[in-house]
N, C-alpha and C positions, 0 to 999 in steps of 0.2 A: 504494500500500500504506500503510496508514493508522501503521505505526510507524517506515517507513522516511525518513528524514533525513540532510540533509548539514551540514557547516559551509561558511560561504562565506569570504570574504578575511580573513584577521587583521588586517583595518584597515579603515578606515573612506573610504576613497578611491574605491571604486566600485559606486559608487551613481547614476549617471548613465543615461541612457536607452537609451545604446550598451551598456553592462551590462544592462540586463535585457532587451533583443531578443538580445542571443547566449547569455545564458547561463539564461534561463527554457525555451526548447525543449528543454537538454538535460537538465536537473532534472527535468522531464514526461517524457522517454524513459527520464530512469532512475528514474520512479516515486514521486519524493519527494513526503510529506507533507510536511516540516518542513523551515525554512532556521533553523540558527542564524548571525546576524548582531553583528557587531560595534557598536554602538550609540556615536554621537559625544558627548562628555559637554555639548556647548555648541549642540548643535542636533539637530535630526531628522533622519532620515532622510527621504528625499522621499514624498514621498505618494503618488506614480504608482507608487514605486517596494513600498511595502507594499502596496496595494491589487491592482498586477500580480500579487504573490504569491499574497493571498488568494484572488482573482479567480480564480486556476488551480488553488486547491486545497492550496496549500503555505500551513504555517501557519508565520508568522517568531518565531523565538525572540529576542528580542534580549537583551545582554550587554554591562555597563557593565564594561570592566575598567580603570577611575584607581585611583591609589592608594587604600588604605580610606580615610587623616586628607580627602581633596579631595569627602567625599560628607556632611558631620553637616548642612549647609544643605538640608533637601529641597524648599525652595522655590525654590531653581534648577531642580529638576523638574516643579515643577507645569504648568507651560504646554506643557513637551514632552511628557509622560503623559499630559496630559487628551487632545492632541492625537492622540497613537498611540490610546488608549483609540476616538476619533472612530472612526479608521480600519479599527479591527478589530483592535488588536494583541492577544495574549490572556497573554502570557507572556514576563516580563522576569526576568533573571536579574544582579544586585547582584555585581559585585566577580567574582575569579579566584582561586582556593588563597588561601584565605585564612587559612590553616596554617602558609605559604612566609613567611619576615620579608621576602622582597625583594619584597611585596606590600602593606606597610606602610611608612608612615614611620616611622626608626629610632628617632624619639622615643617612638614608642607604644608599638612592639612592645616596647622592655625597661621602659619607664614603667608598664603597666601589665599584669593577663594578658587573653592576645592574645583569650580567648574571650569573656569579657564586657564588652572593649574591643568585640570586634569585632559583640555584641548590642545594643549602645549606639548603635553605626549604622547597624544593619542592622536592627535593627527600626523605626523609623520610617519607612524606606525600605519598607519592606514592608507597615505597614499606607497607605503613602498608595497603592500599587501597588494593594492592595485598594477601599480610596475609590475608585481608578476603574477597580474591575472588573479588573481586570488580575491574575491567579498570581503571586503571586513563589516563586523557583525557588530553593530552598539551592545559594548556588555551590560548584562543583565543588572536590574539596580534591585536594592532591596527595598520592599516594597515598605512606604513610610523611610525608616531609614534613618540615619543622624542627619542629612540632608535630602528634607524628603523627595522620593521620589519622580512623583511628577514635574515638579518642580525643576529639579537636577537635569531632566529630561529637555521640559523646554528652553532652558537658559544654554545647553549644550546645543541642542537643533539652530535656535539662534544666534550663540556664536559661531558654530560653523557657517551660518549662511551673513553673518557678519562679516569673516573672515574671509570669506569671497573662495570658502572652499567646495564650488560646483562637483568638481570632481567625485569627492566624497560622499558628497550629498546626492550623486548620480548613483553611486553602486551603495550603498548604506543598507543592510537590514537592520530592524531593531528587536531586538530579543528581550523576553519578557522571561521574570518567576512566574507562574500560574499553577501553582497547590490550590487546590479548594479551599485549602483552611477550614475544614470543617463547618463549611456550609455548603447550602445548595449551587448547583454545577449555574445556575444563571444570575446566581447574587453579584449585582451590579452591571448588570447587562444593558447597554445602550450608553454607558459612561459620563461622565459628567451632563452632559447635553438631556441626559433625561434624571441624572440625581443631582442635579445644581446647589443643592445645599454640602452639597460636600465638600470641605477646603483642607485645603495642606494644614498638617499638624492638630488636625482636631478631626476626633472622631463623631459624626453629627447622629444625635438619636434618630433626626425627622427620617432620615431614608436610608438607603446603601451606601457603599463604597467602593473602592475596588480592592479589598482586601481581601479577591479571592480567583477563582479560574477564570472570570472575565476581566481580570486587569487590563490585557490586551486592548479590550474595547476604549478604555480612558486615555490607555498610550497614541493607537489609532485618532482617537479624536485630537492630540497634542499635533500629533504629525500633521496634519488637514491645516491644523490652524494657524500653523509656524511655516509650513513650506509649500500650501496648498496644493499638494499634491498628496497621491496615498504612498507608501513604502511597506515592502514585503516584511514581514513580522514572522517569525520563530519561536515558539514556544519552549523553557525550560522549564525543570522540575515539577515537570508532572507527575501525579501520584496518588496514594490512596487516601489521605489524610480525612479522616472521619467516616470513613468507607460504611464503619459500623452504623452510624446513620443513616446512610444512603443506600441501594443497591447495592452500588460495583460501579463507584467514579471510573476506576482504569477500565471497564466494560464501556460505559457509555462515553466516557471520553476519547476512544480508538475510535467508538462508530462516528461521532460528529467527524475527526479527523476525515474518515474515510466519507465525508458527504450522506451518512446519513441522517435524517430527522427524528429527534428525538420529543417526546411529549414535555410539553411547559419548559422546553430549553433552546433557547436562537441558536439558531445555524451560525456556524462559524464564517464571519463576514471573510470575501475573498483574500484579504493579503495575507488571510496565517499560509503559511509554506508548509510548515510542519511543526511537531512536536516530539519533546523526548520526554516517557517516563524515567524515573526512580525506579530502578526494578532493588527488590530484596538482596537478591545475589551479589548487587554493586554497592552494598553498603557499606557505609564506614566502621561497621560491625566487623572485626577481625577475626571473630568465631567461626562467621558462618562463609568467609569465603571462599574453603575447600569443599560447601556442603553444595550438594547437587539441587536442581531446583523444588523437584519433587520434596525436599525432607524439609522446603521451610516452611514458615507458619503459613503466609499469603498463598501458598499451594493451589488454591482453588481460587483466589483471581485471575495467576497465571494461567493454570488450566481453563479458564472459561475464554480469557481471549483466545488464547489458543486451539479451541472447538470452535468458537464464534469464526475466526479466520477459515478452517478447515470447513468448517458450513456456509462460511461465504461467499469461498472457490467453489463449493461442488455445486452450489445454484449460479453460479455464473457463467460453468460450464454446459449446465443444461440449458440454461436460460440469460443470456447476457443482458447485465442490468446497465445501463448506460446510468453514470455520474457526473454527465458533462447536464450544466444548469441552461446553458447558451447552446440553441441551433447553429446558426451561422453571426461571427463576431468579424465587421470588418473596421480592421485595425487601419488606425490613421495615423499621421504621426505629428509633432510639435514642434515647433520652435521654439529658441530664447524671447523670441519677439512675438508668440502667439502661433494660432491657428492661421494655414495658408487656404483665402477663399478658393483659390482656384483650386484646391482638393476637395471642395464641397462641390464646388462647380460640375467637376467632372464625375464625380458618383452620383450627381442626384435620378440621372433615369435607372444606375443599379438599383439605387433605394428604393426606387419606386414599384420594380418589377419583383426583385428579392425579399426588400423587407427584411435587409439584415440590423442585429444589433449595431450599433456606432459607437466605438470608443475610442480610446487613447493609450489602456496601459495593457501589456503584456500579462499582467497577475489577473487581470479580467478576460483576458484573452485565452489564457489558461483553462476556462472552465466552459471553453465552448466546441462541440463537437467538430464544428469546421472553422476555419481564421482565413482570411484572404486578407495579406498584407498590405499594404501602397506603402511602397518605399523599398530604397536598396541596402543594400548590409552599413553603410555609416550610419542609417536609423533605424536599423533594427539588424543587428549582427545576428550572421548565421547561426551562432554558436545557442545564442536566445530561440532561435523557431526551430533549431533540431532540440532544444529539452522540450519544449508542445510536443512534435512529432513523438517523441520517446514515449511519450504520457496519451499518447493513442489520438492525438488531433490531428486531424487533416490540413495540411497547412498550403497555402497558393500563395508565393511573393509576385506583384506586379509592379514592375519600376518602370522609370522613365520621365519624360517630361509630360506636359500636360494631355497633348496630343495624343501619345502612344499610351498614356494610362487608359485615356478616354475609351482609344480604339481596343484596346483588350478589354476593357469592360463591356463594351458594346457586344461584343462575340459570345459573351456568355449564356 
């Protein structure tokens, strides 16, 4: 399932050959795209051992968590990023709460403020991340936090687009905690915009918050209102938290992943990409990490997704269930200086005969069973419509000047 993800060890210790024969079989039974990994700050990760991942289909997040003052040298990373970059890495993720002062050194965080301290080193790390192709991923803040959260968030998104760093702000995901926190899976759902009483550093009786698996939607709205555009969104530290309340969060939070509709809980708006749970196994628990998965207590969470997945191939096989939301998505493309009339000009008699959806971004484009591009690979790189094609969409690029779009469109 192309959004569903785990985290693996909170450390950087196994990585060895015995690690990825026992524990890539079961990452493939339980359907995962994504490993988020722990990343060593003074070496790589083995190369058998990213390549085994990619190899099977799981794409590795990796995740530098040293101190922020131990990362301003980024030329201690160049030899290990060109290196991942080789290998296929696509997506690194800089530092941990970077909100939390016990993620700083104590000289910084009161020396200077923590947000533009903290864009001072995180943006160079981020465009050398781009230099070789690689995502960088806004890391994950704690949610509230000693600088809260949202807060931390839009003064960062701002000073980037202060800073005049386009660049960044073109390839940026932003990654979110989203634990249930023992409440319900849609507590704060619609974000600020529908809990308006809610403010940094005060918890408000009158409504919600986002102090839980909808945090997303609060970030989502941050993003819209600072860069007025949307940005693709990743979900970390998913997990069971209050489970015994509920169902089976990790049950019903794989099926949202996977696009489907759950009762009295919103569909997950298009930019999440994906998500990784907490699994048992990867715990900071030092007992239980030679024990197999069967012998731990969550037994029969893991087991249910892992039915549910095997019950959702063998009906797909009989019966293919399409997950695409959008029939036909014809993508347009933008400028720094707006929308080109004359690309409306020349689709308007497709529009009229097709009746295709009209948009602009790729992450919407994603959820539509055919795409018909307008544009050539400098606005919309091939590398972007073969991940759609992978993901089973039908993709058509038409370029050219106004003329020759017109005339391909006319033939359809």
């Amino acid at each position: 399932m192309e959004r569903l993800g785990f985290h693996y060890y909170p450390d950087t210790n196994h990585y060895r050959q015995s690690d990825l024969n026992k524990w890539l079989p079961e990452l493939i039974n339980l359907g995962a795209s994504w490993l988020v990994m722990h990343a060593p700050y003074k070496r790589a990760i083995p190369e058998f051992f990213i390549k085994g991942l990619i190899k099977s289909g799981i794409n590795p997040i990796l995740q530098y968590n040293m101190k922020i003052d131990q990362s301003s040298n980024t030329d201690d990373f160049n030899v290990i990023l060109h290196a991942y970059a080789k290998w296929g890495v696509k997506n690194i993720i800089f530092f941990d709460r970077p909100n939390m002062q016990a993620s700083w050194s104590p000289s910084l965080w009161l020396k200077y403020d923590p947000v533009d301290k903290f864009l001072d080193i995180f943006a160079p790390l981020a465009k050398q991340l781009i230099s070789h192709k690689i995502t960088p991923l806004f890391p994950p803040l704690e949610p509230g936090g000693d600088y809260w959260d949202t807060a931390f968030l839009r003064s960062a998104l701002q000073g980037l687009s202060r800073r005049g760093e386009k660049d960044i702000l073109d390839k940026l995901v932003i990654t979110c905690y989203s634990s249930p926190r023992s409440k319900p899976l849609n507590w704060g759902a619609g974000g600020q915009e529908r809990w308006p009483d809610s403010r940094p550093y005060s918890k408000s009786a009158k409504g919600q918050d986002h102090f839980g698996f909808r945090i997303f939607d609060w970030y989502i709205t941050i993003v819209k209102a600072v860069l007025m555009e949307t940005k693709p969104v990743f979900l970390l530290g998913l997990n069971g938290e209050g489970y015994r309340k509920q169902s089976n969060p990790y049950l019903d939070i794989a099926k949202l992943l996977a696009y489907e509709e759950l009762k009295d809980v919103d569909p997950l708006p298009n930019e999440i990409i994906g998500g990784a749970f907490e699994l048992p196994q990867f715990t900071k628990n030092q007992e239980i990490y030679s024990k197999n998965i069967s012998t731990l207590n969550e037994e029969k969470i893991i087991k249910s997704i892992k039915e549910w997945i095997i019950e959702r191939d063998r009906s797909s096989s009989k019966e293919p269930i399409s997950t695409f939301r959008i029939k036909h998505y014809l993508l347009l493309p933008t400028y720094d200086w707006g929308i080109a009339d004359w690309h409306l000009d020349v689709i308007r008699p497709y529009v009229k005969k097709y009746k295709p959806t009209i948009g602009y971004s790729l992450i919407e484009a994603s959820h539509a069973q055919r795409v018909t591009v307008i544009g050539g690979n400098q606005l919309f790189p091939e590398e972007e419509l073969r991940k759609l094609r992978n993901n089973g969409v039908v993709v058509e690029r038409i370029e050219g000047d106004g003329t020759e779009i017109a005339t391909v469109l006319a033939k359809h």
